[in-house]
Residue, then its C-alpha position, 0 to 999 in steps of 0.5 A: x687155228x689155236x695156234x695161230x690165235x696165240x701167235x696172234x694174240x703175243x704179237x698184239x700183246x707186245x705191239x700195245x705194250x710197247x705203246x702203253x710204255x710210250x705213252x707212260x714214259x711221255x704222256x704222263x707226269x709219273x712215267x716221266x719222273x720214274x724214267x727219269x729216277x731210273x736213268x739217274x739211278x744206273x747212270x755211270x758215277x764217274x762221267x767220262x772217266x772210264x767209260x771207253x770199255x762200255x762205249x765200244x760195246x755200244x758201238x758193236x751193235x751201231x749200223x755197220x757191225x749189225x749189217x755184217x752181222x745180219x748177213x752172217x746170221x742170214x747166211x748161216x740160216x739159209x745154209x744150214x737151216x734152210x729158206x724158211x728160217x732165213x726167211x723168218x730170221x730176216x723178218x725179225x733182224x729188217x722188221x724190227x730195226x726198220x720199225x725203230x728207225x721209223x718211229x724215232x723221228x716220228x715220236x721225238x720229243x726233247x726229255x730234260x735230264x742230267x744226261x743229255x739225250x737226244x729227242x730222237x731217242x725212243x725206241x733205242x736203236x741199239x737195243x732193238x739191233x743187240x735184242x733181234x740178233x740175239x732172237x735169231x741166235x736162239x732160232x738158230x742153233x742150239x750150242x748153249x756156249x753160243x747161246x750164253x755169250x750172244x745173250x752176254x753181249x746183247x743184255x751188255x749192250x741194253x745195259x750200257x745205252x742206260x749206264x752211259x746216259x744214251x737212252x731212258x729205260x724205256x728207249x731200251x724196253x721199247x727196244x725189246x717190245x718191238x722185237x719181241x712183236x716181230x719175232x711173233x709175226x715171222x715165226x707165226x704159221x703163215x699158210x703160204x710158207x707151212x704149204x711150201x715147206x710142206x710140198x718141198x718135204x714130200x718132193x724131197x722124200x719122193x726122191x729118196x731110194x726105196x728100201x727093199 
């Protein structure tokens, strides 16, 4: 029970966290300007010139590459992992990117800057899809080589939707928030999937060869 109060109490944590900061960054005058400092201040210095590199890096984590992507991390989970962590994994990489999409025409609102960004821009999608990903490379496998580059990649791309002018900070922080409170809800312990995973353990054991 304490665990499933903590895993409760995370999840509920991170959903108002990520509320507080939309309603800092659109609701109040303060939030507004400091985004908007924030964003002037990592902004690329040199406009388009130079920018190609950070561009394609964005784009690795557009729709396409993250459907394909989320099909191998689901096929690797389930192969090598089992059905409860594909299960979980899937829950995070469709939860939270799904939540993105959906909220982003829901909360548009027009934001005046000197990068133009699109109304439609809080949560940032390309957070949301580089951060989840690399949640679920973290649930599942523990090669701290892999570890390393997938967290390179995701904190690149986070990095460069603000670098390039994409999305304000908090498009990327409300990104990760929504990640982090899905990656609560599929690795809280459900009773209906505890007692499977349970039941499947003892019909595997009971298969076994008895040793003398």
């Amino acid at each position: 029970m304490d665990r499933r109060l903590s895993t409760a109490a995370a999840v509920i944590t991170t959903a108002f966290a990520a509320l507080a900061v939309y309603l800092f960054a659109f609701r109040t005058g303060v939030g507004r300007d400091l985004d908007g400092a924030l964003l002037s201040a990592v902004l690329f210095p040199l406009g388009e010139r130079g920018t190609g590199p950070l561009t394609m890096l964005v784009h690795t984590a557009d729709s396409g590459p993250f459907i394909l992507a989320s099909l191998l991390v689901l096929w690797f989970a389930a192969r090598r992992r089992g059905p409860l962590m594909a299960l979980r994994a899937g829950a995070i990489l469709a939860g939270a990117n799904l939540t993105t999409q959906l909220l982003q025409p829901l909360l548009a609102q027009p934001r005046p800057h000197e990068a133009v960004i699109a109304a439609q821009a809080w949560p940032s999608g390309h957070a949301t899809a580089a951060a989840s990903l690399f949640v679920c490379v973290l649930m599942l496998t523990r090669r701290r080589s892999v570890r390393v580059a997938a967290g390179a990649w995701a904190f690149g791309v986070v990095a460069c939707v603000m670098v390039l002018g994409w999305h304000f900070p908090s498009d990327a922080l409300g990104g990760l928030l929504i990640v982090a409170s899905w990656t609560g809800l599929a690795l809280a312990p459900w009773p209906a999937l505890e007692r499977r995973r349970a039941s499947g353990s003892t019909a595997a054991s009971s298969v076994r060869p008895s040793q003398a």
